[in-house]
KEKOL-819854 format. One record per residue: residue number from 1; chain; residue in one letter; z, y, x negated of N, C-alpha, C in turn. Coordinates in nm, 4 decimals, always signed. Each point is the difference from the previous one (the first is absolute). Example, Ala and Ser with C-alpha at 12.3 -4.5 7.8 and 13.67 -1.06 7.14 Angstrom:
BEGIN
+-----+----+----+----------+----------+----------+----------+----------+----------+----------+----------+----------+
!   i ! ch ! aa !       nw !       nv !       nu !      caw !      cav !      cau !       cw !       cv !       cu !
+-----+----+----+----------+----------+----------+----------+----------+----------+----------+----------+----------+
!   1 !  A !  a !  +0.7800 !  -0.5690 !  -1.3190 !  +0.0000 !  +0.1190 !  +0.0890 !  +0.0000 !  +0.1200 !  -0.0900 !
!   2 !  A !  s !  -0.0720 !  +0.1050 !  +0.0350 !  +0.0060 !  +0.1190 !  -0.0820 !  +0.0730 !  +0.1090 !  +0.0770 !
+-----+----+----+----------+----------+----------+----------+----------+----------+----------+----------+----------+
***
This chain:
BEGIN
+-----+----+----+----------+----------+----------+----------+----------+----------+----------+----------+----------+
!   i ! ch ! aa !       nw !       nv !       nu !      caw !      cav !      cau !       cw !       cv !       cu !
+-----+----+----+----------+----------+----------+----------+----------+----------+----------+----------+----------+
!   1 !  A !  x !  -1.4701 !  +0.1530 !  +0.6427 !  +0.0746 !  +0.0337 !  -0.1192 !  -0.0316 !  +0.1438 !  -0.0395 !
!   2 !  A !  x !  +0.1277 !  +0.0933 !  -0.0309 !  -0.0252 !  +0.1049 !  -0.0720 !  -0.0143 !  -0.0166 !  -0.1456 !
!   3 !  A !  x !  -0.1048 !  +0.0799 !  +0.0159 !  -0.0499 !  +0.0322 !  -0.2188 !  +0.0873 !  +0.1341 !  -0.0213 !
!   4 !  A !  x !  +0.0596 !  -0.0582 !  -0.1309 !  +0.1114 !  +0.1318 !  -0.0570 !  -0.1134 !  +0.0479 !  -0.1754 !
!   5 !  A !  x !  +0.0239 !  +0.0645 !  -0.0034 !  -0.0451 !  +0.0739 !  -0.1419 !  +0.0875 !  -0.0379 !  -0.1151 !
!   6 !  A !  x !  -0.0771 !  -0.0585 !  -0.0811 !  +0.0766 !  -0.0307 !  -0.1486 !  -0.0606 !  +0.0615 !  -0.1071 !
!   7 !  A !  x !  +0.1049 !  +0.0692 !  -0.0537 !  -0.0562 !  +0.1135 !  -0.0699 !  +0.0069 !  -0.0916 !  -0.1770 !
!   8 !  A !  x !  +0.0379 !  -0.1124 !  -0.0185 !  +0.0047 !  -0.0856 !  -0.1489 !  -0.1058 !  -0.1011 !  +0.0084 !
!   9 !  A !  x !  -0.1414 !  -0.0117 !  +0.0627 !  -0.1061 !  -0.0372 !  +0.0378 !  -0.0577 !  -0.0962 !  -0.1769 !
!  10 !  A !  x !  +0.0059 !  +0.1303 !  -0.0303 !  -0.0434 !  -0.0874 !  -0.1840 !  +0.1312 !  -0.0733 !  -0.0301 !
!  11 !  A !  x !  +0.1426 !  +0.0701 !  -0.0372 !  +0.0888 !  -0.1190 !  -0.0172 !  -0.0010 !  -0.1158 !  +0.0571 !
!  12 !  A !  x !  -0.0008 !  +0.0226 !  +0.1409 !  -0.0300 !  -0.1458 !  +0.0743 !  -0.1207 !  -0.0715 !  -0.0076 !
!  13 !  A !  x !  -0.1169 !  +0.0209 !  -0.0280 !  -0.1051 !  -0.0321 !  -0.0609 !  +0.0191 !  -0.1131 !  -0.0990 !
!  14 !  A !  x !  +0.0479 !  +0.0580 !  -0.1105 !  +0.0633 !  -0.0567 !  -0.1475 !  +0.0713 !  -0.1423 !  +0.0280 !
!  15 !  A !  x !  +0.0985 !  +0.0276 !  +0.0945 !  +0.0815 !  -0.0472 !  -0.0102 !  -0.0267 !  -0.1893 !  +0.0665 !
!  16 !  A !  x !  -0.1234 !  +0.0437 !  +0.1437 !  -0.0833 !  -0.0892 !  +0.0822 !  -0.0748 !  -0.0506 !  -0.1289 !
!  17 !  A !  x !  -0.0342 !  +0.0468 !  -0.0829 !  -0.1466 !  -0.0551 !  -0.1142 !  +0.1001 !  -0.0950 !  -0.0871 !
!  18 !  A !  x !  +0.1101 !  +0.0536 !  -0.0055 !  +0.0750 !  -0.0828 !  -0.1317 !  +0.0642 !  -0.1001 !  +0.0732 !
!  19 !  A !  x !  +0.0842 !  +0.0065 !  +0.1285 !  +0.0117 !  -0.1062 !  +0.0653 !  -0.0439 !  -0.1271 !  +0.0684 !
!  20 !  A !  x !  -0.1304 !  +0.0287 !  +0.0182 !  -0.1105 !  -0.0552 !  +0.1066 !  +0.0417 !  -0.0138 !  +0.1253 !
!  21 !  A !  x !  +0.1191 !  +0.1265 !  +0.0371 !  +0.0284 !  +0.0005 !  +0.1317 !  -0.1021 !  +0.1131 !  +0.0654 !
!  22 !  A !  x !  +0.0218 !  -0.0069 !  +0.1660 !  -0.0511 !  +0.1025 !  +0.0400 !  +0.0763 !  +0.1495 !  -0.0040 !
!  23 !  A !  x !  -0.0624 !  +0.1206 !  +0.0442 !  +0.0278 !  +0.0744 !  +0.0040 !  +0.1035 !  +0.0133 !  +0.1487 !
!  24 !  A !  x !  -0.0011 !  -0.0379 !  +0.0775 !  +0.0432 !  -0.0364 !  +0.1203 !  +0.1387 !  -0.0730 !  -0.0433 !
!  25 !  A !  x !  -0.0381 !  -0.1212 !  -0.0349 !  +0.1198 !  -0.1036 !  -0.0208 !  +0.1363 !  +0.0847 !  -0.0939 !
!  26 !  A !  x !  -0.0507 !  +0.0562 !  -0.0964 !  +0.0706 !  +0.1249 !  -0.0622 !  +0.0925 !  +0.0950 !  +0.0933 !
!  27 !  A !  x !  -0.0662 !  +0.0561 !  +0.0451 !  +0.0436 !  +0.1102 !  +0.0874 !  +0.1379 !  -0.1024 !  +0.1452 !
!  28 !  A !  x !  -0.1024 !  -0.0618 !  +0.0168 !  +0.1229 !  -0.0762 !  +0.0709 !  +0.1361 !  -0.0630 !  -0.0674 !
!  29 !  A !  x !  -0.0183 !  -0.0573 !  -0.1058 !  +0.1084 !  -0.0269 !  -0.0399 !  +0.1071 !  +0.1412 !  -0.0896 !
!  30 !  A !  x !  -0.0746 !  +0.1158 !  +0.0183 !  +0.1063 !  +0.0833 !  -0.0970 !  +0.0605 !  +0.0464 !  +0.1288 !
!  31 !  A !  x !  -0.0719 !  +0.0097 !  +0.1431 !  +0.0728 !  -0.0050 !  +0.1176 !  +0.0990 !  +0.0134 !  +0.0717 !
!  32 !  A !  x !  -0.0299 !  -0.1886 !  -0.0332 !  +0.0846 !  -0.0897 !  +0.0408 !  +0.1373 !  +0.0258 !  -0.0846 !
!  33 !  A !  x !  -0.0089 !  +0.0077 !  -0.1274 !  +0.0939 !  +0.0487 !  -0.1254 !  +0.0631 !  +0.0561 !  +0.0822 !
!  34 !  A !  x !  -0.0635 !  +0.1220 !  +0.0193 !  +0.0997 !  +0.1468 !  +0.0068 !  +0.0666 !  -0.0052 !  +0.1410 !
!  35 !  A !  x !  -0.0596 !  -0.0822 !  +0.1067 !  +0.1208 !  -0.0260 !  +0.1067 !  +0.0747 !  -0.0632 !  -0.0260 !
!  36 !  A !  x !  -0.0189 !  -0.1250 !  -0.0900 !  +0.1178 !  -0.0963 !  -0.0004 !  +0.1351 !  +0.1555 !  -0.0991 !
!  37 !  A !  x !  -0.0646 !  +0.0273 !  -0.1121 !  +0.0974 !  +0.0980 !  -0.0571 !  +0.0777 !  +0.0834 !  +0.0683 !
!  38 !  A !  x !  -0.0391 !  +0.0577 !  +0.1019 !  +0.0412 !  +0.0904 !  +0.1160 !  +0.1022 !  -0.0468 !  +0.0837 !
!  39 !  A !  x !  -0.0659 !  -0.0959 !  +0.0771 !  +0.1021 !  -0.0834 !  +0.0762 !  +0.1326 !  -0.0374 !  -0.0393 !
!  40 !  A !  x !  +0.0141 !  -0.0710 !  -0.1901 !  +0.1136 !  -0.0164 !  -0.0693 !  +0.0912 !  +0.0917 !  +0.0088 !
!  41 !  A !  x !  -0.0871 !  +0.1473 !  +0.0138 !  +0.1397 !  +0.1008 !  -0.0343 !  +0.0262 !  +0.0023 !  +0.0978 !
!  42 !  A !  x !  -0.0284 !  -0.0450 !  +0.1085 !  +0.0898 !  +0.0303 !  +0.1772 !  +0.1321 !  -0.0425 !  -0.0260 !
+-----+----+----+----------+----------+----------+----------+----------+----------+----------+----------+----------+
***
């Protein structure tokens, strides 16, 4: 697996503490989001 740089480290932080998700599980699903969004506009 490649590691990419996330530069909203504290936002996403916040966001893992208030959810009790991971930081990971996060990142994957805004992802996953943004292909499914992408794909729609084909």
């Amino acid at each position: 697996m490649i590691r990419s740089q996330i530069y909203e480290r504290s936002s996403l932080k916040i966001i893992s503490e208030e959810t009790g998700r991971t930081q990971s599980d996060l990142i994957r699903e805004a992802i996953d989001s943004l292909i499914i969004r992408i794909q729609e506009k084909k």
